[in-house]
C-alpha positions as a Markdown table, in Angstrom:
| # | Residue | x | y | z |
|---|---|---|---|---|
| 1 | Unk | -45.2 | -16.0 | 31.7 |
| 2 | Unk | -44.3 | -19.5 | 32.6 |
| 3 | Unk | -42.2 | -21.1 | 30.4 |
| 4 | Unk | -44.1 | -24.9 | 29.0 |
| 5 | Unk | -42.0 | -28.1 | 29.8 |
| 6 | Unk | -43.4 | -30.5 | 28.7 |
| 7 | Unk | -46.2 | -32.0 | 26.0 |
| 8 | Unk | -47.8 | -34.7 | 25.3 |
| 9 | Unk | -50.4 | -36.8 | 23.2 |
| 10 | Unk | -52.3 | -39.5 | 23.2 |
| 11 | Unk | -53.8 | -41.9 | 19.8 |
| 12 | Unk | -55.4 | -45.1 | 20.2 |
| 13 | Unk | -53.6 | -47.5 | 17.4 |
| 14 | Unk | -55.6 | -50.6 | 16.5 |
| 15 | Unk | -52.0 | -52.8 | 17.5 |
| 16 | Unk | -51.0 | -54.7 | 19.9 |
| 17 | Unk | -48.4 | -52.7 | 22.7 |
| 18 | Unk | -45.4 | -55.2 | 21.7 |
| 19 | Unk | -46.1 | -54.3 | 18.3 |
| 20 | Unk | -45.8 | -50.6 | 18.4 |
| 21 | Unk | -43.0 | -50.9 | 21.2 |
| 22 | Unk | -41.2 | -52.5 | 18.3 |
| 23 | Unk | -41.4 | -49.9 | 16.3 |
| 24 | Unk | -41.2 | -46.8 | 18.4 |
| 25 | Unk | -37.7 | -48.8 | 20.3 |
| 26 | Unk | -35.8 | -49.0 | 17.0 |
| 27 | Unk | -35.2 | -45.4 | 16.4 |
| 28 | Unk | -34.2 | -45.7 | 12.7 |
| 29 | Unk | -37.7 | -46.2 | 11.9 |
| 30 | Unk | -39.2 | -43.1 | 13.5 |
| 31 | Unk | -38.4 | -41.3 | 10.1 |
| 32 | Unk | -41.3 | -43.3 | 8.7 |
| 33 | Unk | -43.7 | -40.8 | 11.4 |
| 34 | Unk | -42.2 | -37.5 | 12.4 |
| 35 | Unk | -42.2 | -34.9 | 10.5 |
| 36 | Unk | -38.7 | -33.8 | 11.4 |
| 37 | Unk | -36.8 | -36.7 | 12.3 |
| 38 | Unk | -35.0 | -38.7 | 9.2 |
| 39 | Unk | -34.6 | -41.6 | 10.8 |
| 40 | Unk | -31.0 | -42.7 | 13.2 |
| 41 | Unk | -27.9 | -44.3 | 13.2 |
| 42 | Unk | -28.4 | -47.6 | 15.9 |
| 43 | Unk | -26.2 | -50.5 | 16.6 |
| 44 | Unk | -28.7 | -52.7 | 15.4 |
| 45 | Unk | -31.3 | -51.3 | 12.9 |
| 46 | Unk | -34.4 | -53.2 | 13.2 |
| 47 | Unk | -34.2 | -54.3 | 17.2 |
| 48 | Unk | -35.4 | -52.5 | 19.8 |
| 49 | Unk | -32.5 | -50.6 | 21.8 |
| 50 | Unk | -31.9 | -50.9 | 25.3 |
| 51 | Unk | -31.0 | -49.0 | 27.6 |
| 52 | Unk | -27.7 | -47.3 | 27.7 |
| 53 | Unk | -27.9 | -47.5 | 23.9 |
| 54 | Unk | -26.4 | -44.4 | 21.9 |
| 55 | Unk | -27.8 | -43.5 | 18.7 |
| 56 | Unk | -27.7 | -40.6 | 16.2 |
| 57 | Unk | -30.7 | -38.9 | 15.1 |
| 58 | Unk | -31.1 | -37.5 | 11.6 |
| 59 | Unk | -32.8 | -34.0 | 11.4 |
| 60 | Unk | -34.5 | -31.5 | 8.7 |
| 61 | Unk | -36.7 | -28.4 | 9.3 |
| 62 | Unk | -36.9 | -27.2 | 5.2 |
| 63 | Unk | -33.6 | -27.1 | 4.0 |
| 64 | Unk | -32.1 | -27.3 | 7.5 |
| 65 | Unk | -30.5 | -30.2 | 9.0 |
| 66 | Unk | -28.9 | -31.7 | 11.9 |
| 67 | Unk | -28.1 | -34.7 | 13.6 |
| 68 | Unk | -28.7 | -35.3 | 17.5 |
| 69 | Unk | -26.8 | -37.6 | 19.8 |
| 70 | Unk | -29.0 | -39.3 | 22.0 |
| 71 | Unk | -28.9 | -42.2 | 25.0 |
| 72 | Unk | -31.6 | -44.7 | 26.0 |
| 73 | Unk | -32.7 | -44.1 | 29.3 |
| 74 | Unk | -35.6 | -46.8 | 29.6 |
| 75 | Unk | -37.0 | -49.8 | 27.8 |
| 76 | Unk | -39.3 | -51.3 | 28.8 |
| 77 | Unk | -40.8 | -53.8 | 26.1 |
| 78 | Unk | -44.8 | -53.1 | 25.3 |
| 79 | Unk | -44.8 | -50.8 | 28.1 |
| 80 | Unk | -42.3 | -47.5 | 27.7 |
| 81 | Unk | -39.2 | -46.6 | 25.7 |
| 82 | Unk | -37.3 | -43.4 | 26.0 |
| 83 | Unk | -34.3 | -41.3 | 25.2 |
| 84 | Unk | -32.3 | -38.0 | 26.3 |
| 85 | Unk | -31.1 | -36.1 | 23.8 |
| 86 | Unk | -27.8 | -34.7 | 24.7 |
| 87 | Unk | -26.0 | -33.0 | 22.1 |
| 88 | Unk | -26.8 | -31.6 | 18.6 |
| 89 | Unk | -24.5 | -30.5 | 15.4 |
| 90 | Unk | -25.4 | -29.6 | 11.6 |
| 91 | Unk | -22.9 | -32.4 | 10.8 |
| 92 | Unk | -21.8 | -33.8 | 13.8 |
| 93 | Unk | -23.3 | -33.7 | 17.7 |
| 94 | Unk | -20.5 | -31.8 | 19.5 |
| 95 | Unk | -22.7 | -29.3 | 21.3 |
| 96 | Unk | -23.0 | -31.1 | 24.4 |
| 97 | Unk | -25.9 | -30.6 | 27.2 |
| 98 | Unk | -29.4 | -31.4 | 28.7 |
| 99 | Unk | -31.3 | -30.8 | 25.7 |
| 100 | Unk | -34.7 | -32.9 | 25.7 |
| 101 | Unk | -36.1 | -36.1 | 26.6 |
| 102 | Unk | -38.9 | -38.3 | 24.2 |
| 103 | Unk | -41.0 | -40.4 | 25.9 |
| 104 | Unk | -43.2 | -43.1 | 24.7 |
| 105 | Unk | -45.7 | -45.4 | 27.1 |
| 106 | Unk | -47.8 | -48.1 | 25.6 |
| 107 | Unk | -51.1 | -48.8 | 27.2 |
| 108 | Unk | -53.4 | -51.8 | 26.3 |
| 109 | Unk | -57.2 | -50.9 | 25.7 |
| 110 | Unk | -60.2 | -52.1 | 23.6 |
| 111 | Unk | -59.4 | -53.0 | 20.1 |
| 112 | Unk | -55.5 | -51.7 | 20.3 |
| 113 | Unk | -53.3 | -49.8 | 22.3 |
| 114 | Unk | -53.2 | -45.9 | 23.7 |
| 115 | Unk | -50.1 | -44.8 | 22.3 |
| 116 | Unk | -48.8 | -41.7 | 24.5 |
| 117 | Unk | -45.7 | -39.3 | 23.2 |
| 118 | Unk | -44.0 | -36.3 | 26.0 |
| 119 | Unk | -41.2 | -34.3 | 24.9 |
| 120 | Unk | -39.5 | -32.7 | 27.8 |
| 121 | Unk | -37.6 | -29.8 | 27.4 |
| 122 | Unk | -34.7 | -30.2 | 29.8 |
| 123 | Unk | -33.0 | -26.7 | 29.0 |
| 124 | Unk | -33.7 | -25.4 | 32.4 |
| 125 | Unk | -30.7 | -23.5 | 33.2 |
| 126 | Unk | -31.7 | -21.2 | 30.4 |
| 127 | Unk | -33.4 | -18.4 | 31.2 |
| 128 | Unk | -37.2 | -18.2 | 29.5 |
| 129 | Unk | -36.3 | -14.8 | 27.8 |
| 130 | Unk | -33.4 | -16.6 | 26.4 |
| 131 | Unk | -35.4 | -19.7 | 25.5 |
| 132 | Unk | -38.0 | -18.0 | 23.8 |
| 133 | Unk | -35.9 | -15.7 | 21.9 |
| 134 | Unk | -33.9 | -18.8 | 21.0 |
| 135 | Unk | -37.0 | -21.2 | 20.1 |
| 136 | Unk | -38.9 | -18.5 | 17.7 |
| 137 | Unk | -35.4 | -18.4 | 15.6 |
| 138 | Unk | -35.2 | -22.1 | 14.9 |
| 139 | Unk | -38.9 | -23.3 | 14.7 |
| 140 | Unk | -39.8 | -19.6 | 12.6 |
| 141 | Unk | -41.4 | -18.0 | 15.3 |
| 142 | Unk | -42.7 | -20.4 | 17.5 |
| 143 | Unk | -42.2 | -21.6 | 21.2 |
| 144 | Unk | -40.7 | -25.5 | 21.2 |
| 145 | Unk | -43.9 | -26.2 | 23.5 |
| 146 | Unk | -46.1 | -25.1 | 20.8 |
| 147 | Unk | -44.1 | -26.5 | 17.8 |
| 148 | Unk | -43.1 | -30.1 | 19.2 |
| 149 | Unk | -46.8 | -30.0 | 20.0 |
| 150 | Unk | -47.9 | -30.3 | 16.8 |
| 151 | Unk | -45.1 | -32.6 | 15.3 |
| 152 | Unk | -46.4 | -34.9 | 17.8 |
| 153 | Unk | -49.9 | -35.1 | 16.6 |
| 154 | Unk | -48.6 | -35.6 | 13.4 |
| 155 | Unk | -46.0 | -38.3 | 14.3 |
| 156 | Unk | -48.8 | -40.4 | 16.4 |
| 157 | Unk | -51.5 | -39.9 | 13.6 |
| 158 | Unk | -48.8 | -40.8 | 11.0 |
| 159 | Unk | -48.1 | -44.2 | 13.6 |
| 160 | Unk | -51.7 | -44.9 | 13.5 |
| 161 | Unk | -52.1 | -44.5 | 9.7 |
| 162 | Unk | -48.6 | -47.0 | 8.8 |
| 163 | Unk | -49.1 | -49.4 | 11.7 |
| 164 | Unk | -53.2 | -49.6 | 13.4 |
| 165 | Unk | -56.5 | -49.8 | 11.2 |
| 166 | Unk | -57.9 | -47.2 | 13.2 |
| 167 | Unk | -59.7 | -44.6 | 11.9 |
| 168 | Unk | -58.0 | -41.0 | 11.0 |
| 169 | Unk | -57.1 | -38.9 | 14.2 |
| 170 | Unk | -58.8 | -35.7 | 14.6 |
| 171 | Unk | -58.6 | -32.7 | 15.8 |
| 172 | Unk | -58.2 | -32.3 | 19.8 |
| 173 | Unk | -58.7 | -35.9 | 20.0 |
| 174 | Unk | -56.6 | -38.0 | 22.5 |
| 175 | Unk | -55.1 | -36.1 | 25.5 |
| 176 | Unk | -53.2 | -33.3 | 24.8 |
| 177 | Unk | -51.3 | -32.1 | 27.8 |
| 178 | Unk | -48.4 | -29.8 | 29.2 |
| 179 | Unk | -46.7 | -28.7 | 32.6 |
| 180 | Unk | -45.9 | -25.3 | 33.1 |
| 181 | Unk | -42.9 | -24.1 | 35.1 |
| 182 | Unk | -43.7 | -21.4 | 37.5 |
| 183 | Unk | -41.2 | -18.4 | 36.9 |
């Protein structure tokens, strides 16, 4: 079976796009959404980061926790902002490669703005067998595809509910979407 690249979801948030690029750009706040992610070390807490920007991520799953380093790789104010994550640590990043790359577009529409979220798994010179095995160890028995796509329902309802008046997100709404790798 075909190993799952990439996902993605979509939430309409009653804010305007320059408002949620705000917040989604500054990667310290992103603690205040995902349901992993603690928040980040930035240059400059509280401004959006451009592009070349590194940053450190803050992690727990439970009781465990890590910290990623990751690079800005486009900003693009009330329009798109996103990052590669390229090395990961319990204390410190030191495991270097292509890990993943989060990806967040800001489209205008009635009332707000469609808020859209893709984690791409950029492990591709691992084997599936290997990924798999790997993936079901660290997320308790679960393919990333399938985990990462359900922390990112979570993180774009939790946007909604701190930052738009819109109502509650709910189940299968949006546009939930993947690309599979042929094997």
């Amino acid at each position: 079976m075909a190993r799952t690249l990439q996902v993605q979801d979509s939430i309409d948030v009653a804010a305007e796009p320059m408002v949620l690029y705000r917040q989604i750009a500054d990667p310290s706040q992103m603690g205040r959404w995902s349901p992993e992610n603690t928040g980040a070390s930035v240059p400059h807490p509280g401004t959006p980061a451009t592009v070349g920007t590194t940053f450190v991520g803050r992690n727990r799953r439970g009781g465990t926790r890590w910290v990623t380093s990751c690079t800005v790789t486009e900003a693009v104010p009330g329009e798109r902002f996103a990052f590669d994550v390229t090395a990961i640590g319990p204390r410190r990043p030191l495991l270097k490669g292509n890990i993943a790359t989060w990806t967040y577009t800001f489209e205008p529409v009635d009332g707000g703005t469609l808020v859209t979220e893709r984690w791409t798994d950029r492990r591709t010179r691992w084997p599936d067998a290997l990924a798999a095995r790997f993936d079901r160890v660290v997320t308790r028995g679960h393919l990333f595809a399938d985990f990462q796509r359900g922390n990112i329902a979570r993180t774009l309802a939790a946007l909604r509910a701190d930052v738009g008046d819109a109502p509650p997100v709910q189940p299968g709404e949006g546009t939930a979407g993947d690309d599979r790798r042929g094997v």
